[in-house]
TORNURO-262859 format. One line per 2 residues: number of its first residue (from 0); for each residue x, y, z of N, C-alpha, C. Coordinates in pm, 1 decimal, always signed. Example, Ala and Ser with C-alpha at 12.3 -4.5 7.8 and 13.67 -1.06 7.14 Angstrom:
0) +1319.0:-569.0:+780.0:+1230.0:-450.0:+780.0:+1320.0:-330.0:+780.0 | +1285.0:-225.0:+708.0:+1367.0:-106.0:+714.0:+1290.0:+3.0:+787.0
//
This chain:
0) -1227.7:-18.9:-1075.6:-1087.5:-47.1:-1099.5:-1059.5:-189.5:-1050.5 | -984.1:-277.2:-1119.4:-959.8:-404.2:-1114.5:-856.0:-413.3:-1030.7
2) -777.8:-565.8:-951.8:-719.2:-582.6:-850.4:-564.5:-547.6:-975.4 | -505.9:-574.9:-1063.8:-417.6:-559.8:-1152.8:-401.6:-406.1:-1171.7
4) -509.0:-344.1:-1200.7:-481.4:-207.7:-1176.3:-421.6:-167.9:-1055.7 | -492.1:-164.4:-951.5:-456.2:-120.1:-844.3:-351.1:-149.3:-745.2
6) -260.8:-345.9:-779.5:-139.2:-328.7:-747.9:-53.7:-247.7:-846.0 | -93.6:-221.4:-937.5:+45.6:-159.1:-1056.3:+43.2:-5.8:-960.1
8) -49.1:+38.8:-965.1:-47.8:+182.9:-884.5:+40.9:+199.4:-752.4 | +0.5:+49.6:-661.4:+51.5:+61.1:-566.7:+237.6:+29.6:-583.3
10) +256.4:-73.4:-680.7:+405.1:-89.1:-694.3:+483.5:+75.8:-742.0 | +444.4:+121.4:-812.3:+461.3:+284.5:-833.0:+536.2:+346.2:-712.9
12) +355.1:+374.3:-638.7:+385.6:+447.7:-511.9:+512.3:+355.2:-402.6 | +511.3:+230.2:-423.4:+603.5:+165.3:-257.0:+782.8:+227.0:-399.5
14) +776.4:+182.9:-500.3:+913.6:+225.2:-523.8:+927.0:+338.1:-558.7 | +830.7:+423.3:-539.8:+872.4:+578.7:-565.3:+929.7:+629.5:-412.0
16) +834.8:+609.6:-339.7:+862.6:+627.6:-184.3:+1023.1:+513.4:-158.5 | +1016.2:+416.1:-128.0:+1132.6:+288.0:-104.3:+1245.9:+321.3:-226.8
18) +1251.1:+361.7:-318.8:+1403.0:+413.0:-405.0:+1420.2:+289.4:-461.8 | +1334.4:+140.8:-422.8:+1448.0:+27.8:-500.0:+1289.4:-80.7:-546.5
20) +1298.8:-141.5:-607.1:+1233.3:-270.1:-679.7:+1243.3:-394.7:-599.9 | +1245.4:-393.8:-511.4:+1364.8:-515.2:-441.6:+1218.5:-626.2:-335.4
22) +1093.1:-621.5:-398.7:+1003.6:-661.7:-351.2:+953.4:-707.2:-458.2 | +836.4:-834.1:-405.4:+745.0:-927.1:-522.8:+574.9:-843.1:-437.7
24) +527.9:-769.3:-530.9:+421.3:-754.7:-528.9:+278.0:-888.0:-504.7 | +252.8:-886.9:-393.0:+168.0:-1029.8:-394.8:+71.4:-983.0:-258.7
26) -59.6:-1050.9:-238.3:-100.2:-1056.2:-144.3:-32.4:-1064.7:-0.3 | +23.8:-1164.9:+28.0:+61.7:-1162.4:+174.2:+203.1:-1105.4:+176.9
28) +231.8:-1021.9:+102.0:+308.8:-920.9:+106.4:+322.0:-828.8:+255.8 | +414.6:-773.1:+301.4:+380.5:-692.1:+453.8:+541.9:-603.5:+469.9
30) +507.0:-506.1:+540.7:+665.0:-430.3:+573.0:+755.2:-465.2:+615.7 | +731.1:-619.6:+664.4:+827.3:-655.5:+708.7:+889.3:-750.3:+632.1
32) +844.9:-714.1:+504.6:+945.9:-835.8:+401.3:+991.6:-719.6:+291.6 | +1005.0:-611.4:+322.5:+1020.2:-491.3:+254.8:+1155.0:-428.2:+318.2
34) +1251.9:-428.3:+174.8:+1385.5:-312.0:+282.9:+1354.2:-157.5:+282.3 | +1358.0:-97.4:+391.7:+1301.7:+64.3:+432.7:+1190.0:+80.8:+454.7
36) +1075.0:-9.6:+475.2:+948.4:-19.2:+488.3:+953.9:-27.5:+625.0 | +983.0:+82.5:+635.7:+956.6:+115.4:+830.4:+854.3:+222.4:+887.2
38) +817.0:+281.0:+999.5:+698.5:+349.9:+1033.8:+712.1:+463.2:+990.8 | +775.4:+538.1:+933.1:+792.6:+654.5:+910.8:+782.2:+646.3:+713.7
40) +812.3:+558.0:+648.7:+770.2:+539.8:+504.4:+640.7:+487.3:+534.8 | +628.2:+440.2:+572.1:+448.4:+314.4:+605.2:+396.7:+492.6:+600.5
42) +373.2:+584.9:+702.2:+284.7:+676.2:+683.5:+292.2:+739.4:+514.1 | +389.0:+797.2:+522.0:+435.2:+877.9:+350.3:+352.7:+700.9:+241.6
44) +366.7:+600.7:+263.3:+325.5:+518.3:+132.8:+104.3:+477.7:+188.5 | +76.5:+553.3:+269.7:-13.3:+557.2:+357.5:-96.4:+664.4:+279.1
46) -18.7:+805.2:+308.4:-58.9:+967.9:+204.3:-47.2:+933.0:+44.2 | +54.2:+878.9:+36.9:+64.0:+873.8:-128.7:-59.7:+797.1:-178.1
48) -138.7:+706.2:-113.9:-165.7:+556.6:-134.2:-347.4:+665.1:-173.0 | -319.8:+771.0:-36.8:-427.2:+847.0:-0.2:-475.3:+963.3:-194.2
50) -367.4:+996.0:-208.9:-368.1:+1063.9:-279.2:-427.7:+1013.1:-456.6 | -364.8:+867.8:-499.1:-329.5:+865.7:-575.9:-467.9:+811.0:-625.5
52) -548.7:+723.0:-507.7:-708.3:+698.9:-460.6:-815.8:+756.0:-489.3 | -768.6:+928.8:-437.7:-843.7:+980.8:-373.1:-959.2:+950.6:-266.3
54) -934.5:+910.6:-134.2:-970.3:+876.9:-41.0:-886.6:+900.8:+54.0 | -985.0:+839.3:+137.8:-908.6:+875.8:+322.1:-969.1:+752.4:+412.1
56) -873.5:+736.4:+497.1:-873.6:+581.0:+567.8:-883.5:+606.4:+665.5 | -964.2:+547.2:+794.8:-971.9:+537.2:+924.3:-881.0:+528.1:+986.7
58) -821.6:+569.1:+1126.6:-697.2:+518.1:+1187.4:-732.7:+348.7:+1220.4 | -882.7:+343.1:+1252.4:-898.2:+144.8:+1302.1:-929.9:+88.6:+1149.9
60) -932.4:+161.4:+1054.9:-920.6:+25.5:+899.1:-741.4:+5.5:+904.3 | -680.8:+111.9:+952.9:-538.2:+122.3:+880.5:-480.4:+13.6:+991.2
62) -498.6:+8.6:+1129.7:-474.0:-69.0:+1203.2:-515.2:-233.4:+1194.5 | -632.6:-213.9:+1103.1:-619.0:-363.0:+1066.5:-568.3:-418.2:+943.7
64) -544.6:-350.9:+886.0:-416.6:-365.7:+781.5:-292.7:-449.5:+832.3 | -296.2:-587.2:+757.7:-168.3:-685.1:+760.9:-60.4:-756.4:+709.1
66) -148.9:-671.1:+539.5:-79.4:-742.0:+441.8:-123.8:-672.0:+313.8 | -69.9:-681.6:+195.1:-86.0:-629.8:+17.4:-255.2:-663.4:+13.3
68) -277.1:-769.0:+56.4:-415.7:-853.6:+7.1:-510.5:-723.7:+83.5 | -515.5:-702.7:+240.8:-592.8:-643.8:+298.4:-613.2:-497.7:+249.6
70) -499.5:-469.4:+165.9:-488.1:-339.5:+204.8:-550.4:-282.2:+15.2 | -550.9:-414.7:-53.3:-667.7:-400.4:-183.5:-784.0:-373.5:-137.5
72) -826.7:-504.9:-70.6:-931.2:-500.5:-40.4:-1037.4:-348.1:+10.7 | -907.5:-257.3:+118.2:-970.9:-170.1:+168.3:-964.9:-101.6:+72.3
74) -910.2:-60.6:+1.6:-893.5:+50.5:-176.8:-979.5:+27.0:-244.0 | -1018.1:-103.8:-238.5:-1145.3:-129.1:-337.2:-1309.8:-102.5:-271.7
76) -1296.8:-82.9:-144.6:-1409.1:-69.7:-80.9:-1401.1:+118.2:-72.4 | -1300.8:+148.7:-94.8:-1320.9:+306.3:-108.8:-1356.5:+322.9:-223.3
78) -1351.9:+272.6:-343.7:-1360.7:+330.7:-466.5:-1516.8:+285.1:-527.1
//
């Protein structure tokens, strides 16, 4: 699966979970440039992210997670 695939999936899951469009999908993307992207959606867009994958993430990969870019990267190393 290509990096174009796999943000379209992920824009899905953050505005299915987040209710609004109100973000630019990009690498250095992060929750904190996100409205409602707080610790309690971060887990739920975490499961969804889990689901939609099919995979499962370390608690120390997820902790080094910093940004849209990193968090391809780790999706693509699961798949």
């Amino acid at each position: 699966m290509d990096k174009s695939e796999i943000l379209e999936k992920l824009r899905h899951i953050l505005v299915s979970v987040l209710k609004h469009e109100k973000f630019e999908m990009r690498d250095d993307l992060s929750a904190t440039d996100v409205d409602g992207w707080d610790s309690l959606t971060h887990m739920i867009i975490i499961t969804e992210i889990e689901k939609m994958f099919n995979c499962r993430f370390k608690l120390k990969e997820l902790n080094k997670l910093g940004n849209m870019g990193t968090l391809i990267e780790l999706i693509q190393s699961k798949l």
